[in-house]
ROLUM-862618 format. One record per residue: residue in three letters; x, y, z of N, C-alpha, C in turn. Coordinates in nm, 2 decimals, always signed. Layout:
ROLUM-862618
> rest;n_X;n_Y;n_Z;ca_X;ca_Y;ca_Z;c_X;c_Y;c_Z
> ALA;X;Y;Z;X;Y;Z;X;Y;Z
...
***
This chain:
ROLUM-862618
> rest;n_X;n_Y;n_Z;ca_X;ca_Y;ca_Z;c_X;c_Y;c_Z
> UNK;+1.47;-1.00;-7.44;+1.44;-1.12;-7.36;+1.31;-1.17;-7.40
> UNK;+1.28;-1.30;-7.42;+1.16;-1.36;-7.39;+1.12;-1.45;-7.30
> UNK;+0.98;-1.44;-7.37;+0.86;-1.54;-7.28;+0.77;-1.64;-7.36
> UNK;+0.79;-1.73;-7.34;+0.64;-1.80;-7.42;+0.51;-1.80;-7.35
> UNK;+0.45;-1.81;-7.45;+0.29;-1.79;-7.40;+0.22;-1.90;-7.48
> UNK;+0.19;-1.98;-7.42;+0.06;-2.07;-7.49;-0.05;-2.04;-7.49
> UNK;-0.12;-1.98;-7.54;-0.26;-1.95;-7.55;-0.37;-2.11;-7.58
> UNK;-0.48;-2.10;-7.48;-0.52;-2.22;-7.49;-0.66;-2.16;-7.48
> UNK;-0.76;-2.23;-7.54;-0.91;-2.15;-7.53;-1.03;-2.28;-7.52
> UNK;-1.14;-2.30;-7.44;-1.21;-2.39;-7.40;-1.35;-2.31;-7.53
> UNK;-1.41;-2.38;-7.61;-1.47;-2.30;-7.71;-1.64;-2.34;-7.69
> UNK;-1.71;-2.30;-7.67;-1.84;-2.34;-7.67;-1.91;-2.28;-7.81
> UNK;-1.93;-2.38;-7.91;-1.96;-2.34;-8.01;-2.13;-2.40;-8.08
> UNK;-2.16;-2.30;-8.13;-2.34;-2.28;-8.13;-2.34;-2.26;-8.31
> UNK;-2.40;-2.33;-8.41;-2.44;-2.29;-8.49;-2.54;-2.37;-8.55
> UNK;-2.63;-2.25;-8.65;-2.69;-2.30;-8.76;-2.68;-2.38;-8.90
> UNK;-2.73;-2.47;-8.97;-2.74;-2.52;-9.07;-2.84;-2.54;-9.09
> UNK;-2.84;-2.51;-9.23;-2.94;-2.53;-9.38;-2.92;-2.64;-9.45
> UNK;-2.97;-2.73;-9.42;-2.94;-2.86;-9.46;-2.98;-2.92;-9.61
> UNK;-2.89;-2.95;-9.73;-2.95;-2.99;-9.85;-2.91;-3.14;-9.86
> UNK;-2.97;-3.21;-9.90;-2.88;-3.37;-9.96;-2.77;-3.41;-9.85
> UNK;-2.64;-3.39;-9.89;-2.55;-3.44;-9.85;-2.51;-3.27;-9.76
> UNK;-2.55;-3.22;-9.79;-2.47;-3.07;-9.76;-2.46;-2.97;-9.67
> UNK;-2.43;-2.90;-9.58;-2.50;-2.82;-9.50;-2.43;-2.69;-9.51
> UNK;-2.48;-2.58;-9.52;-2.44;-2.43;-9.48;-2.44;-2.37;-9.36
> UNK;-2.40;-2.31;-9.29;-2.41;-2.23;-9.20;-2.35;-2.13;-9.11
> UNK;-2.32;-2.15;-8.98;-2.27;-2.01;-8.88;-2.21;-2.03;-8.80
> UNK;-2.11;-2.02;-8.75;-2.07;-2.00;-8.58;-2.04;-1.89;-8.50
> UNK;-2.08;-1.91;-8.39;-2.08;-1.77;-8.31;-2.00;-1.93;-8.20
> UNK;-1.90;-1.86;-8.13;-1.75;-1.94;-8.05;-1.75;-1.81;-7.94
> UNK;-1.81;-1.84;-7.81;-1.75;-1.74;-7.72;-1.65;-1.87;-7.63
> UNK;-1.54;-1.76;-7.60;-1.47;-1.83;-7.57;-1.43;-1.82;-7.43
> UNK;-1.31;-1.94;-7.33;-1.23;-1.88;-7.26;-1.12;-1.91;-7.26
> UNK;-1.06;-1.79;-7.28;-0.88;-1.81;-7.25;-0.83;-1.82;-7.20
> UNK;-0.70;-1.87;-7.16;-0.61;-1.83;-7.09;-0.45;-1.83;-7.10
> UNK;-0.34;-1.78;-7.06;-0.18;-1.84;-7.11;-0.15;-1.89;-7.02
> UNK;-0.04;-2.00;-7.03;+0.05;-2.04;-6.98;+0.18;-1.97;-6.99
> UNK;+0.26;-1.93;-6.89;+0.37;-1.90;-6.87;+0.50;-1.97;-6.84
> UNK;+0.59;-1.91;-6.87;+0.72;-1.97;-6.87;+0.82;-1.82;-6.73
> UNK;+0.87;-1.85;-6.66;+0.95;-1.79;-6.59;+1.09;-1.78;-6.71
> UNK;+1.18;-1.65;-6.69;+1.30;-1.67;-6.81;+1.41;-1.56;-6.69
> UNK;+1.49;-1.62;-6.64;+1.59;-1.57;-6.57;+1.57;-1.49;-6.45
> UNK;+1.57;-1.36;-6.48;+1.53;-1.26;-6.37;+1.36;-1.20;-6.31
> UNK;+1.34;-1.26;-6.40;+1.18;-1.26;-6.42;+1.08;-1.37;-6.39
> UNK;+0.99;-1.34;-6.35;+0.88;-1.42;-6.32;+0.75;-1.40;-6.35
> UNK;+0.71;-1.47;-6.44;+0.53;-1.42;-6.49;+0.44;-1.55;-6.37
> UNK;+0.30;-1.47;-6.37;+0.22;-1.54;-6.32;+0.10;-1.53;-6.40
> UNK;+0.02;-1.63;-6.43;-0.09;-1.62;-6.51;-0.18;-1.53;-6.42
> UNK;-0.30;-1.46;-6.56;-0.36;-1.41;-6.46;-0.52;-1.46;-6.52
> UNK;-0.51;-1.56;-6.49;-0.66;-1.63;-6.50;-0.75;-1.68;-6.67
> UNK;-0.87;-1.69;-6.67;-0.95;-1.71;-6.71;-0.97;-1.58;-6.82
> UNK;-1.01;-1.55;-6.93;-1.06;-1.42;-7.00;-1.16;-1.44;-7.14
> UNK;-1.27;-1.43;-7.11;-1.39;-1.43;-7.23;-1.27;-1.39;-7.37
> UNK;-1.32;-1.44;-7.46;-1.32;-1.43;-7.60;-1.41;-1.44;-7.73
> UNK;-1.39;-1.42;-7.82;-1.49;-1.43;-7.93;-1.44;-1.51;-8.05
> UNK;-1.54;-1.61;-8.13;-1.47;-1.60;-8.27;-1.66;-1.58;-8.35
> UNK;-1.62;-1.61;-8.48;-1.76;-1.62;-8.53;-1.70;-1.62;-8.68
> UNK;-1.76;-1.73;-8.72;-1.79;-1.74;-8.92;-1.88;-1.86;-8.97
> UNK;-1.84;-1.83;-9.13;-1.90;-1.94;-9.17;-1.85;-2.10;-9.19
> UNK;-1.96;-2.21;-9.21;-1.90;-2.31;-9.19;-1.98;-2.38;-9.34
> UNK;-1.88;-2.50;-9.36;-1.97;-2.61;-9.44;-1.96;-2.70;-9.38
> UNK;-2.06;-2.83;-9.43;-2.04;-2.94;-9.38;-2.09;-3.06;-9.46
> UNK;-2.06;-3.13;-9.48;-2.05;-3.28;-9.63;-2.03;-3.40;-9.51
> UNK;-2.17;-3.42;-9.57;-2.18;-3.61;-9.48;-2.17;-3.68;-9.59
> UNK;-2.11;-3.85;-9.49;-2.09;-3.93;-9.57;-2.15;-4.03;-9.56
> UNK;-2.25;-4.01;-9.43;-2.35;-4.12;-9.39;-2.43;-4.05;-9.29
> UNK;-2.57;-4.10;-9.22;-2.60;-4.02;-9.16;-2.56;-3.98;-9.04
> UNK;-2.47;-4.05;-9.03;-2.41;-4.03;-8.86;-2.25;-3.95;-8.87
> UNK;-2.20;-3.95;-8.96;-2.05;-3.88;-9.01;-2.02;-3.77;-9.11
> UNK;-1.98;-3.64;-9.07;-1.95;-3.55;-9.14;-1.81;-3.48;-9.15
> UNK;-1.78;-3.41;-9.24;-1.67;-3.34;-9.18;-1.70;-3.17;-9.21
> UNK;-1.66;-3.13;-9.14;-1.70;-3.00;-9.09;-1.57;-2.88;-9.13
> UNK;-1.62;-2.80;-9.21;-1.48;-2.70;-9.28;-1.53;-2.56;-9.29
> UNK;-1.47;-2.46;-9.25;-1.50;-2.33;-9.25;-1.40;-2.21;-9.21
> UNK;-1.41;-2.07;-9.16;-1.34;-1.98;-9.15;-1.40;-1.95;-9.04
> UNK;-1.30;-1.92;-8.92;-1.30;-1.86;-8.79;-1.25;-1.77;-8.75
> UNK;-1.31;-1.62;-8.77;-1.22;-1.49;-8.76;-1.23;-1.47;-8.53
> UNK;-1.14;-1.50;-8.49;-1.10;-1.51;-8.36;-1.06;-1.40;-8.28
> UNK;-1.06;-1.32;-8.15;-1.02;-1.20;-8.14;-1.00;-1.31;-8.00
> UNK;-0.89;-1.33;-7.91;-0.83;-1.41;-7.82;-0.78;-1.29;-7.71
> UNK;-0.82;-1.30;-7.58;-0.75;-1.21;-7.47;-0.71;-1.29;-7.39
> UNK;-0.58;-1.25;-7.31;-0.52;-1.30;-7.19;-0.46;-1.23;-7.11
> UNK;-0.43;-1.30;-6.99;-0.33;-1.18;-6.90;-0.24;-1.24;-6.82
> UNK;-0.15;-1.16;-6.78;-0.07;-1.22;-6.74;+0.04;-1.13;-6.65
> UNK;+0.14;-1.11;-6.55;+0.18;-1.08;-6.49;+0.31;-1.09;-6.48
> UNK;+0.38;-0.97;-6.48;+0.54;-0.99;-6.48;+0.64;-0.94;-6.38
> UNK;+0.66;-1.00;-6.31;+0.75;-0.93;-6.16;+0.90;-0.93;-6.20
> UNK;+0.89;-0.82;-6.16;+1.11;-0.81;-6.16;+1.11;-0.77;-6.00
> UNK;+1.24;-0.81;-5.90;+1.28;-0.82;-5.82;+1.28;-0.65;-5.78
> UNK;+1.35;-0.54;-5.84;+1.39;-0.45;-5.77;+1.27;-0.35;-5.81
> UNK;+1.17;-0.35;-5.91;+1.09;-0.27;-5.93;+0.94;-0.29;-5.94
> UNK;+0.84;-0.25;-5.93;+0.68;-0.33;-5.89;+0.64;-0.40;-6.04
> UNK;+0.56;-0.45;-6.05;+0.52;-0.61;-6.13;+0.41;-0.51;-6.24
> UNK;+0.44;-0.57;-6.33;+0.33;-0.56;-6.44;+0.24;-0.61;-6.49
> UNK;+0.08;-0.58;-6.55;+0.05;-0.69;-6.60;+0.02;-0.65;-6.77
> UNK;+0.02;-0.79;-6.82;+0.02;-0.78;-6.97;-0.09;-0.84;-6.99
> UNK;-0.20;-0.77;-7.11;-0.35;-0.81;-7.13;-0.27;-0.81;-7.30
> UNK;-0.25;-0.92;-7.37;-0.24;-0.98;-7.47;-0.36;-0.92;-7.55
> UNK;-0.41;-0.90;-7.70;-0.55;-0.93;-7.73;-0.50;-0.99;-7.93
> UNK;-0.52;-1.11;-7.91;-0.46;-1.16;-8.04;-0.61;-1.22;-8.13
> UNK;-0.55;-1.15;-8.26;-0.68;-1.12;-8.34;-0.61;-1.26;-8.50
> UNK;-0.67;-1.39;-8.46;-0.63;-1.51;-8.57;-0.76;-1.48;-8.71
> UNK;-0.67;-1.54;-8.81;-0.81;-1.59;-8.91;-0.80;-1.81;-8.87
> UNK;-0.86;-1.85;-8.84;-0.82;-2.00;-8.89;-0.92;-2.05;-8.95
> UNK;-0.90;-2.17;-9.01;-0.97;-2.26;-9.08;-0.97;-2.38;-9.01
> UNK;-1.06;-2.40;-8.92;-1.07;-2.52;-8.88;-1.13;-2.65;-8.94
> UNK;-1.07;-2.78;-8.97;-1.09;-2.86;-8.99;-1.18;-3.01;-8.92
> UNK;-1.29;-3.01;-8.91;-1.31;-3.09;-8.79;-1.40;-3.24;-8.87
> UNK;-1.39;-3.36;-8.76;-1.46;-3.48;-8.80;-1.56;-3.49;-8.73
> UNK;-1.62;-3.53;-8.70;-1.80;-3.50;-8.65;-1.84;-3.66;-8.67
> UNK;-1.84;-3.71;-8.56;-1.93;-3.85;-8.55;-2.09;-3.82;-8.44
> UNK;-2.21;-3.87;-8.46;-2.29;-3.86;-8.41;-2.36;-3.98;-8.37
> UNK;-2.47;-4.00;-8.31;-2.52;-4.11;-8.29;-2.69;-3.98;-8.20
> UNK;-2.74;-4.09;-8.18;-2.92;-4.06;-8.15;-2.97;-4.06;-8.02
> UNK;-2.98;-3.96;-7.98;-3.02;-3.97;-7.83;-3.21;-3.94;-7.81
> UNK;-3.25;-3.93;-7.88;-3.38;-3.90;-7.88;-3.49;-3.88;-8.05
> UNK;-3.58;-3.82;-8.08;-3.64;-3.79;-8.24;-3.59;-3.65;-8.21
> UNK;-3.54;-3.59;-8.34;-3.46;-3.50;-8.36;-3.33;-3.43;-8.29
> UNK;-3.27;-3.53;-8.19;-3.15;-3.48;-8.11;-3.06;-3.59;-8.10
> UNK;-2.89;-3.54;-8.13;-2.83;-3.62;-8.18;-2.71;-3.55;-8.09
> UNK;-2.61;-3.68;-8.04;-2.52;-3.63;-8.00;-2.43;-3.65;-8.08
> UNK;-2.29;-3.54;-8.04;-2.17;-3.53;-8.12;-2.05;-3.57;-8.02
> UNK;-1.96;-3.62;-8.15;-1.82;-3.66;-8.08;-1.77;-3.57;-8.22
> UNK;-1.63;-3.46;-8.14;-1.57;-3.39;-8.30;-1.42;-3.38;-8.24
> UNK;-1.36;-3.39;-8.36;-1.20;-3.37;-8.34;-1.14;-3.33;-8.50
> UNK;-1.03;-3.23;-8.47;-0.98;-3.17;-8.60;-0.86;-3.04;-8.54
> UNK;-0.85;-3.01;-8.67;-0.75;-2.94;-8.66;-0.75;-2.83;-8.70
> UNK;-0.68;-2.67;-8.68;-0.75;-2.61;-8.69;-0.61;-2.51;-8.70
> UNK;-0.54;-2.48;-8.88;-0.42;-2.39;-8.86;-0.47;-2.21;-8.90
> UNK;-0.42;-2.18;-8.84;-0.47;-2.04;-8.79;-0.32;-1.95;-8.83
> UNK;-0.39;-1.81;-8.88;-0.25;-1.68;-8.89;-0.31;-1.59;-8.84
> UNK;-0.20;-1.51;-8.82;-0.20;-1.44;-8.70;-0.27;-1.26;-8.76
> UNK;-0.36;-1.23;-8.74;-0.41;-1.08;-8.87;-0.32;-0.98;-8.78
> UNK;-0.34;-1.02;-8.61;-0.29;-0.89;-8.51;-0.25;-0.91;-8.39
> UNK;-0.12;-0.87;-8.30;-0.10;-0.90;-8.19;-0.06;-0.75;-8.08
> UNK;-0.17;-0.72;-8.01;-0.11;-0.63;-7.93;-0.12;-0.66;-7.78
> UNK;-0.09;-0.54;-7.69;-0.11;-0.55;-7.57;-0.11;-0.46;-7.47
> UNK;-0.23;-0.40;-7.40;-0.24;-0.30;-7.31;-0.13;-0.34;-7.19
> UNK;-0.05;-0.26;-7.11;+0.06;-0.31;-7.04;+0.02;-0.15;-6.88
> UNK;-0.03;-0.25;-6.77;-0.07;-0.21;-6.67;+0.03;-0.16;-6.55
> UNK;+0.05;-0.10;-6.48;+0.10;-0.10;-6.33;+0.07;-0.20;-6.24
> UNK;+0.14;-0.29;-6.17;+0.06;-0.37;-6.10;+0.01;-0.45;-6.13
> UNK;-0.05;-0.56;-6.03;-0.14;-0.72;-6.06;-0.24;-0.68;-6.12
> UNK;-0.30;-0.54;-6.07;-0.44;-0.56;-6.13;-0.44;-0.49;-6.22
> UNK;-0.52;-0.55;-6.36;-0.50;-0.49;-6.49;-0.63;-0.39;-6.51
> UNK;-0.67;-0.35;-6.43;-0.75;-0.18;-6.41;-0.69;-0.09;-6.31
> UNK;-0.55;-0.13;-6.32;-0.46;-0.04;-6.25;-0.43;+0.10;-6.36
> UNK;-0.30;+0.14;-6.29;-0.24;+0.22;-6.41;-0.25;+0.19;-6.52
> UNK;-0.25;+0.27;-6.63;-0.23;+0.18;-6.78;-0.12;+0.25;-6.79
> UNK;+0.01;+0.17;-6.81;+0.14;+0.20;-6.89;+0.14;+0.21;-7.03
> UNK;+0.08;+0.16;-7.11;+0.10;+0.12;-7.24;-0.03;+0.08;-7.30
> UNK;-0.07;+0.13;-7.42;-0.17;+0.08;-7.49;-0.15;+0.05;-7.62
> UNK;-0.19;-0.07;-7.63;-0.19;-0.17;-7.79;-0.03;-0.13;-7.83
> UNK;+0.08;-0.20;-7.72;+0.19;-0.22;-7.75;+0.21;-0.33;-7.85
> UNK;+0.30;-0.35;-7.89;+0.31;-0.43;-8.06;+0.41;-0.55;-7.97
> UNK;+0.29;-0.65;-7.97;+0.33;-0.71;-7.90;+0.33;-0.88;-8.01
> UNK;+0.42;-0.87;-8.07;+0.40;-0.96;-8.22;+0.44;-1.10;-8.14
> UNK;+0.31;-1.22;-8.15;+0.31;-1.36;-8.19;+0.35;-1.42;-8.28
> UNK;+0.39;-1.57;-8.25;+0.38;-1.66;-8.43;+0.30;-1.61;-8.52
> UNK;+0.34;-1.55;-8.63;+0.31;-1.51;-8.76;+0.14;-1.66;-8.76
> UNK;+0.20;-1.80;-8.76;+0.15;-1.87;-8.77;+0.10;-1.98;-8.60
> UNK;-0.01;-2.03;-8.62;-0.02;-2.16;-8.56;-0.10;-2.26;-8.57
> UNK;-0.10;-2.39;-8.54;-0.24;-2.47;-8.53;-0.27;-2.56;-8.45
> UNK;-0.43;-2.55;-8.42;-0.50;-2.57;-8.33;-0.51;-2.74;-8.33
> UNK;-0.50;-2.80;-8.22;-0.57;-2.91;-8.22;-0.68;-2.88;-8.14
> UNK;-0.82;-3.03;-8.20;-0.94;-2.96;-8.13;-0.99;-3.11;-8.12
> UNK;-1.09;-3.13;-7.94;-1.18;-3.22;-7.96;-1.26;-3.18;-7.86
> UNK;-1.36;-3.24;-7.85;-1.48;-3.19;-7.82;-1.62;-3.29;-7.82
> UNK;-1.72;-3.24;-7.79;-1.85;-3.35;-7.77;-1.98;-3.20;-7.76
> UNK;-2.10;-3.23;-7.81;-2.21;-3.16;-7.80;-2.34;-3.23;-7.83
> UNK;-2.40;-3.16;-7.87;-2.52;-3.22;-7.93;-2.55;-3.16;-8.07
> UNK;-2.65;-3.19;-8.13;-2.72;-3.13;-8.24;-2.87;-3.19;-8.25
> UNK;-2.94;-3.07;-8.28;-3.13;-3.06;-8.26;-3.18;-3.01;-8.43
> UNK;-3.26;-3.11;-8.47;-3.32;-3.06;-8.61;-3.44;-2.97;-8.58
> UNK;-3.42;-2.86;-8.58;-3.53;-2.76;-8.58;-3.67;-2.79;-8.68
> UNK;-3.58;-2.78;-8.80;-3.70;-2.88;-8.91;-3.66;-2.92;-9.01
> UNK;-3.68;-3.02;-9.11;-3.60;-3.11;-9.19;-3.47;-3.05;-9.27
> UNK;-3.50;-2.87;-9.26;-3.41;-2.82;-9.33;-3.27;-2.70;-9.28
> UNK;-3.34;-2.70;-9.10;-3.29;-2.59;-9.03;-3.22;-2.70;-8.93
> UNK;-3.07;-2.69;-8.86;-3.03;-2.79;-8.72;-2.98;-2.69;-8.67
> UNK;-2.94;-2.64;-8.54;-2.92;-2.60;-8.42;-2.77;-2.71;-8.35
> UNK;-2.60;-2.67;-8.35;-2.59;-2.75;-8.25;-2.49;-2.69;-8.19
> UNK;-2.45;-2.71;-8.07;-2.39;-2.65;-7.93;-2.27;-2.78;-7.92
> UNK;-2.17;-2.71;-7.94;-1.98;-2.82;-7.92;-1.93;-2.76;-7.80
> UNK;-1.87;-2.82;-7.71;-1.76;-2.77;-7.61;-1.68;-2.81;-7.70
> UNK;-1.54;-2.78;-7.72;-1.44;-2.78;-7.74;-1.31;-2.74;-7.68
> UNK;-1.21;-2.82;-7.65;-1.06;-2.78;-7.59;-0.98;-2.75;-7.72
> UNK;-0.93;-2.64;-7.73;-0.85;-2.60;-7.80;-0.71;-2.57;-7.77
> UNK;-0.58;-2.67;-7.81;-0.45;-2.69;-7.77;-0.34;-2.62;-7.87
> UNK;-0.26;-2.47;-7.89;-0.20;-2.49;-8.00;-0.11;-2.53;-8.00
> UNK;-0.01;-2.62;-8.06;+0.08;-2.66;-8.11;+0.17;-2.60;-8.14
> UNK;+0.23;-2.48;-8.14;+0.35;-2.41;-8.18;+0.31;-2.27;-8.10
> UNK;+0.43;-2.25;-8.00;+0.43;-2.15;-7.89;+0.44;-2.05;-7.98
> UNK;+0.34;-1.95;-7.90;+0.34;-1.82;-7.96;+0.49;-1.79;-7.86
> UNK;+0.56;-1.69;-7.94;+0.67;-1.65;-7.87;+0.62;-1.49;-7.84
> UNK;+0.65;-1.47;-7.70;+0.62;-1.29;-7.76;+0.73;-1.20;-7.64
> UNK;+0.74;-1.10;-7.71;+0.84;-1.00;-7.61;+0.78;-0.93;-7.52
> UNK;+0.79;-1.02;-7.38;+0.74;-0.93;-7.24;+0.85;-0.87;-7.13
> UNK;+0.91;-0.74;-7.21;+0.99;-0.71;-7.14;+0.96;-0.57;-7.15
> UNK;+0.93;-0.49;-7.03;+0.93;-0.33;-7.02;+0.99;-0.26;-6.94
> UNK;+1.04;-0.18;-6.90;+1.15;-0.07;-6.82;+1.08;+0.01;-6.74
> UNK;+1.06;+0.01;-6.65;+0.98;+0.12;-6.52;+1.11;+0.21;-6.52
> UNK;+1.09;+0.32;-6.56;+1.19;+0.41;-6.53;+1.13;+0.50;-6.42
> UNK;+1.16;+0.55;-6.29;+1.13;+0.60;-6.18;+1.06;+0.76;-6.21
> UNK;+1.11;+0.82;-6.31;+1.06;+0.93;-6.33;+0.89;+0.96;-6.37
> UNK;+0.87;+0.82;-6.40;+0.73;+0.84;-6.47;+0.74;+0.80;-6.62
> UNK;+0.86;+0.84;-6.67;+0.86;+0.78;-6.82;+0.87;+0.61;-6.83
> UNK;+0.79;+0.59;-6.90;+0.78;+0.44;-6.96;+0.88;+0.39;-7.11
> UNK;+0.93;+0.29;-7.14;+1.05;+0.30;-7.21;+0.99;+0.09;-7.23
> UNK;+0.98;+0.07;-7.35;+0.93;-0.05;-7.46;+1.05;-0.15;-7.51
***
């Protein structure tokens, strides 16, 4: 039996650039927050179970085409957690802590404009297709997922593939003509449901069964 799970992530993203000519090098460090969306599938009922920190962090480039417009291209190694909750009628509820480990390549447009001498605000949007390196899932007793642990890094396989849409607004600060500093909120939407198998067997004796 399945479930889909949308994974969706709010990204606040911080990096540096080394600015040459037209060009820039740099870094991201992306803490994130996640969360899934659930689907109910017959006898079953999931309930989200909230909000969950995440991480990404790589490198970036970036090629302007004027001073106000860039586009922004790089690698985003992503480690994504969620959780989520699975009730069956005749036996107590589970929860599932997802922890999905992407490489992507985000693609982004970057418009700016001048809010002060050396601080500039951002408008960005892009796209962002992503593969999947790892999908597991710690699998709990109960709502609360520092309950029992039933299961650890169950093989809990997502879309091989997916991709991100992204937009967002921040700023950007020139530290000095050759170092910038800038801070993105970003909504991150993917486009193709991760599918994943949330189904486990409470057997009464204590044995657990996948």
């Amino acid at each position: 039996m399945k479930n889909v799970m949308l994974a969706l992530a709010a990204i606040l993203m911080f990096g540096t650039y080394t600015v040459s000519a037209q060009n820039a090098f740099g870094a991201k460090v992306t803490p994130m927050l996640s969360w899934a969306k659930v689907k109910n599938n017959g006898t079953l009922t999931y309930t989200g179970g909230g909000v969950v920190p995440s991480i990404g962090f790589g490198p970036s480039f970036k090629h302007y085409f004027g001073e106000n417009f860039n586009v922004d291209a790089g690698i985003l190694f992503t480690w994504q957690t969620s959780r989520f909750t699975q009730n069956i009628l005749t036996v107590p509820s589970f929860t599932y802590e997802p922890r999905l480990r992407y490489v992507q390549i985000p693609i982004m447009f970057e418009a700016g404009f001048t809010i002060a001498d050396n601080l500039k605000g951002l408008i960005d949007f892009g796209v962002a297709p992503a593969v999947e390196l790892e999908s597991v899932a710690n699998v709990y007793l109960g709502e609360d997922h520092k309950a029992t642990t039933l299961v650890q890094d169950y093989d809990f396989k997502g879309s091989a593939v997916n991709v991100y849409l992204s937009a967002g607004a921040g700023v950007n600060y020139d530290l000095t003509n050759e170092l910038a500093l800038s801070a993105i909120v970003l909504y991150n939407n993917g486009v193709i449901d991760s599918w994943f198998s949330a189904e486990i067997q409470l057997i009464y004796n204590g044995t657990t069964t996948v």
